[in-house]
N, C-alpha and C positions, 0 to 999 in steps of 0.2 A: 504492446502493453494494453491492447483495446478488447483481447480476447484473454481475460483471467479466469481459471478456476479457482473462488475464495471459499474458506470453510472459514465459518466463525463460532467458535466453540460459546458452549453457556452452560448453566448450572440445568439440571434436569430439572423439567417440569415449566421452562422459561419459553422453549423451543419457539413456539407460534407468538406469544408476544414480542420477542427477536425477530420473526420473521415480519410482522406488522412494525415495526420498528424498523428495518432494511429497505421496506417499501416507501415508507415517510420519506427517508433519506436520500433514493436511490431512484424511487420511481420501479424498480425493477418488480416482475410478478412474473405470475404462470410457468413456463419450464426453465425460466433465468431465475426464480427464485424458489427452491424446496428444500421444506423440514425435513430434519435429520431428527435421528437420536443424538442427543447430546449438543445440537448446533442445529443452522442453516448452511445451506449449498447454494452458491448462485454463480454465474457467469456474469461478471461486472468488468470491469476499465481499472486500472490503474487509478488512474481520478477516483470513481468508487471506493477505492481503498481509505485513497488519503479520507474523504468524507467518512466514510464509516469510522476511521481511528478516533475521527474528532466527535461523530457526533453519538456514535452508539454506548448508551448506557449499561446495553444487558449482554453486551458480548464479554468474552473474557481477551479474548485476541482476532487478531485478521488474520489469517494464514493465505498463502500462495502455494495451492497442490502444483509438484513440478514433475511429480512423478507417480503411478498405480499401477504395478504390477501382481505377480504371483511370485511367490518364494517359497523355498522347504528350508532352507538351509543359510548359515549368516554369508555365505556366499554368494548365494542370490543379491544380500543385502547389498553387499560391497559391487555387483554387476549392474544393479537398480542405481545407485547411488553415483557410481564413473559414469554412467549416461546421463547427466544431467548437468546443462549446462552454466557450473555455478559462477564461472567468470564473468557473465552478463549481471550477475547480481551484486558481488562484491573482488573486492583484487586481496593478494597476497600480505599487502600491508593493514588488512584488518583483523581481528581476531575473530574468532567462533566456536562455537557451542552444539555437542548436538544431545538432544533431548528425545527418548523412546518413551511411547507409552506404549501399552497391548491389551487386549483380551483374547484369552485362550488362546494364544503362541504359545506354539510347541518348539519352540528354543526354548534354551536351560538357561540362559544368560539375559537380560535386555544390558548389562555395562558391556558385556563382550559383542553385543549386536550394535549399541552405539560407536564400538571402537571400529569395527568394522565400516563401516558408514563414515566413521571417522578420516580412514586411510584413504577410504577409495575418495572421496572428497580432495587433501593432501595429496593425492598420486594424481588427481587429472589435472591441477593447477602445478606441480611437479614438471610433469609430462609437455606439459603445453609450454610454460615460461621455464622451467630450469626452477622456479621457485616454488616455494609452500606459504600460506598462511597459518599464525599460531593459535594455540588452540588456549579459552582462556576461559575456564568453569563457571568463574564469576561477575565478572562485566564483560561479556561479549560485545565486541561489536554487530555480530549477525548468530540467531542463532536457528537453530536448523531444528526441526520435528520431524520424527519418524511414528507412525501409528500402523501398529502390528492387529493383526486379525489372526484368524486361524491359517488360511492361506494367502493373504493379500497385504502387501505393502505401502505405503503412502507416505512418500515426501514431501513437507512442506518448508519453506522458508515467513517468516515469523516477520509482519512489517507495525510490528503494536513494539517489540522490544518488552519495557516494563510491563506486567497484564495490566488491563484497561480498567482494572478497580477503581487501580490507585492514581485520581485524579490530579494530586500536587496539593490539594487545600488541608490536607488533615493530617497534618503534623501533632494534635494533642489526640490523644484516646484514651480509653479505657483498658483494663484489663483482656475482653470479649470484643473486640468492636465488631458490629457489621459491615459486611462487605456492601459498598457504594451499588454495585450489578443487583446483588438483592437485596437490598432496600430500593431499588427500584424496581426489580419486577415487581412488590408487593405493590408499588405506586401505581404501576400497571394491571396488577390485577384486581384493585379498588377499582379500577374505571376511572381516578381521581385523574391522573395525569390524562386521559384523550378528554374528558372534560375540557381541563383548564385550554387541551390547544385548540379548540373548536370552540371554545366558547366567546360569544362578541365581545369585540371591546368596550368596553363601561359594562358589562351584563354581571350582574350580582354572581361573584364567585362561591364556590361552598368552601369554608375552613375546613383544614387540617389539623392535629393534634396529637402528637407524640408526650404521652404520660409519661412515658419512663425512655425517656431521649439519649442517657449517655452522652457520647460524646456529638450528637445531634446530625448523626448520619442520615433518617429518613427524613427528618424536615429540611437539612439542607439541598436533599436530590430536588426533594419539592417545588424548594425558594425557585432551584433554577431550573428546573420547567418551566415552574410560569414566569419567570423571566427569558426565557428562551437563551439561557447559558448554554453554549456548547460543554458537556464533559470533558474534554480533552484539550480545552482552552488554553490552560496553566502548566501543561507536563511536553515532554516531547517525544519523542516515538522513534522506532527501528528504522523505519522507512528514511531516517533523514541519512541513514550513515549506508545505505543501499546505492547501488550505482543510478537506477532509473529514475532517481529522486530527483528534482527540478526545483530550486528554490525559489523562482518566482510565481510557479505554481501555486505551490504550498503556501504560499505570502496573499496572495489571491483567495484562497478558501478561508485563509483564516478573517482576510479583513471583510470577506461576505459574511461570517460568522459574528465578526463583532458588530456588523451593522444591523443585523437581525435581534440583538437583544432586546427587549421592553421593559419599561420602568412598572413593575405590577404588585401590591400588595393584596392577594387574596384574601390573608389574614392565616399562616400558616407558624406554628406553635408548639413548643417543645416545654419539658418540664422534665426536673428530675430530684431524687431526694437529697443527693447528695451536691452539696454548691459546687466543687471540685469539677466535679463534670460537669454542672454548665458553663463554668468558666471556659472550659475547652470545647464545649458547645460554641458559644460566641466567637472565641478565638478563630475555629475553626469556618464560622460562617463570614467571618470578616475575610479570609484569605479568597473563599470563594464568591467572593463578590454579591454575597446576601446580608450581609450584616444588619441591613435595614430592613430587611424583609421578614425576617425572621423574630420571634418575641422565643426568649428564653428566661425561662424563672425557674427557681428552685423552690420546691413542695413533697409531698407526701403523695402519691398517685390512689391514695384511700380519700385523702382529704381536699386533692383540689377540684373546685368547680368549675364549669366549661369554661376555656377560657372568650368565647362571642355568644351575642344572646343568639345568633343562628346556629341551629341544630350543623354538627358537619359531620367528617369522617375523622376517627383515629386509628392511626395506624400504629400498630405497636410491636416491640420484638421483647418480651416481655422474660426477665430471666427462666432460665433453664434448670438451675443448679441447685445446691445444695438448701439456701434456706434466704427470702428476702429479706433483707433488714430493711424493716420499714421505721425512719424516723419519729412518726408521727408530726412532728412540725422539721420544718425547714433548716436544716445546717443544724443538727441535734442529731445527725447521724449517729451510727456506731461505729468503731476505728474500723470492719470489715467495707464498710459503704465510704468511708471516705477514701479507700484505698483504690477500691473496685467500682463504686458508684451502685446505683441500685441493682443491678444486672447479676449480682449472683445467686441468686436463692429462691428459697421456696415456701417459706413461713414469715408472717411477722413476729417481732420481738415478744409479743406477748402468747404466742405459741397457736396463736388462730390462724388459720390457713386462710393466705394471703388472695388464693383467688377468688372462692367465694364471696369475702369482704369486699373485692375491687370490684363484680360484679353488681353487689345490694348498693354498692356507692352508684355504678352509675345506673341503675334500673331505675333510684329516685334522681338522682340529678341530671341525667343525660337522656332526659326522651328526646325521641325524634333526633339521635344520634345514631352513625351507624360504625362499630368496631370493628378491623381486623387485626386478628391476633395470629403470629407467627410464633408456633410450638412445633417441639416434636412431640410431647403429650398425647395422643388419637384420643384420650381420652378431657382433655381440656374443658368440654363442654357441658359433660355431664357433673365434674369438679365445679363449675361456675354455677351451676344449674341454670343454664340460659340452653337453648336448641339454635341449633347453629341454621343460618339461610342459605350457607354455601362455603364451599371447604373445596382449598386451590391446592397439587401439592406440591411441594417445593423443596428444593433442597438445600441445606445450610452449610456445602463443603460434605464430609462424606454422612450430616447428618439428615437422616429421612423428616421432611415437618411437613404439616401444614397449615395452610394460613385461611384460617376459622372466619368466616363472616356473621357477627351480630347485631340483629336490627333493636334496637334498645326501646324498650318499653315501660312505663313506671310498673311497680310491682313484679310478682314473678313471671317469668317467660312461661313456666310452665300452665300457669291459670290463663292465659289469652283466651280470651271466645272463641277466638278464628280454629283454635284448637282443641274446645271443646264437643264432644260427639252430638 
């Protein structure tokens, strides 16, 4: 288990921050660790596994490649699939799962290409003890990934179980919530998060601040950065119900992980218009072991001012949709925002366009702050009338965005000297 092939999948546009992320973790570089489309590839240990389940924020899963060949045909699949040896991984008394993804496979089916995969799996455990293990859609015990290509096949075994989102602490949400993976790559592509790990201890940290927090997904990844919270602290994982799993191993990583946490207030801040959702803001940060770290108020994201008199970074995922309900004061929402929390819309109540406004707010009150804003909008910028310093792209589940960097200025972006001819 000292010579693994792991893929770790991620949301597109994450790729190299994952792989600088792997490295942290792992140590590993050079031809033991290279970017993919859509993930990293590395040759790691077993041990690597377990540590990546615990510590990686931007993956979606850990896989174990156990198989790469060529196929034409779901027979190949089922030929690829009896060659591998899945008795070393789990026995008859557990259940399993198998999961196909593809591009451009020239089968007509992926259910009839999972079945396949299916059988020959059931036939070599058949074959070998007289027995079968059952097959169970929805709580598997193990479950099994197939990635189709146009001619190439790839089996993996799956040691994450739940995806690696959903850490355990956020039981309250909102209507949209964001996923924990990207709200942290956004923390990574702010620079905020390798700051806080490289920065000295006692050395003046820079705040954070989430305007429009919801159920306070970005500021809690935050908290526990610079706490140095393991993500996977709280939830439990595939890998325990796998045969090579070692329980005093795993008992080991985790009590080096709780002995690496730090007591740190940087001064990291969330705010939203709707109280509803900071209530599950707080709730939520008290599960993950930030409760003190984190400052949550309820406000209007037009009308509140910074919350430190140091200039910082906010990060924002700013609604999408049909129309903002902005309360103007605090818990004076409208029934749409106490349901949904500020996150669904695109105008304020009085019919002005809400990004504009949130811009001339902070031009005057936010100098020497810097914004990013995660939109699929491409055009965001010129709506704000501010000119963006830098624009990451990312992706939200199957939606195309990017996350806008604004260096804040009093007055219009567009008058700067530094911009004029």
């Amino acid at each position: 288990m000292n010579q693994l092939q792991l893929f770790l999948p991620c949301a597109a546009g994450v790729e190299d921050f994952l792989a600088a992320e792997v490295h942290r973790v792992t140590g590993l570089q050079g031809d033991d660790l290279l970017v993919g489309r859509g993930g990293v590839v590395l040759r790691a240990s077993w041990r690597d596994a377990l540590l990546l389940n615990l510590h990686s924020r931007l993956a979606q899963r850990v896989l174990v490649q156990l198989s790469h060949t060529m196929y034409r045909s779901e027979n190949d699949l089922y030929d690829a699939a009896s060659g591998v040896a899945w008795e070393i991984w789990f026995t008859t008394k557990q259940t399993f799962k198998i999961e196909v993804t593809a591009q451009h496979s020239p089968l007509k089916s992926l259910n009839f290409a999972a079945l396949k995969i299916k059988d020959a799996v059931a036939d070599r455990f058949r074959n070998k003890g007289g027995e079968r293990p059952s097959v169970d859609t929805t709580w598997p015990d193990v479950r099994i990934y197939a990635h189709l290509t146009t001619d190439s096949a790839t089996l993996y075994i799956d040691t994450s179980g739940e995806p690696l989102f959903k850490r355990g602490w956020r039981e309250d949400k909102g209507e949209a919530p964001l996923k924990e993976t990207l709200a942290a790559a956004m923390i990574e592509a702010s620079g905020w998060g390798n700051q806080m790990r490289t920065a000295a201890a006692g050395a003046q940290a820079t705040p954070l601040y989430d305007p429009c927090c919801g159920s306070g997904t970005i500021a809690i990844e935050a908290a526990q950065i610079a706490c140095n919270i393991a993500p996977g602290s709280l939830r439990r994982f595939g890998f325990e119900k796998l045969l090579p799993h070692q329980p005093h191993v795993w008992a080991g990583i985790k009590q080096e992980a709780q002995a690496a946490r730090v007591l740190r207030n940087p001064g990291i801040f969330g705010s939203d218009v709707a109280h509803r959702m900071v209530d599950f803001a707080q709730r939520n940060a008290e599960r993950a072991g930030v409760g003190e770290v984190v400052q949550f108020r309820g406000g209007d994201a037009l009308q509140r001012m910074p919350p430190s008199e140091t200039p910082g970074v906010m990060l924002l995922n700013p609604p999408y949709g049909e129309r903002i309900a902005v309360a103007g004061v605090a818990g004076e929402a409208s029934e749409d925002v106490a349901r949904f929390g500020a996150r669904e819309s695109a105008q304020t109540e009085d019919g002005g366009d809400f990004f504009p406004q949130l811009a001339a707010h902070w031009k005057k009150n936010y100098s020497g702050w810097t914004a990013w804003v995660l939109t699929p909008d491409l055009k965001l910028p010129s709506k704000m009338r501010l000119k963006e310093s830098r624009r990451v792209p990312m992706w939200n589940g199957p939606i195309e965005c990017r996350l806008f960097k604004f260096d804040m200025v009093k007055g219009s972006a567009r008058a700067r000297p530094a911009d004029r001819p």
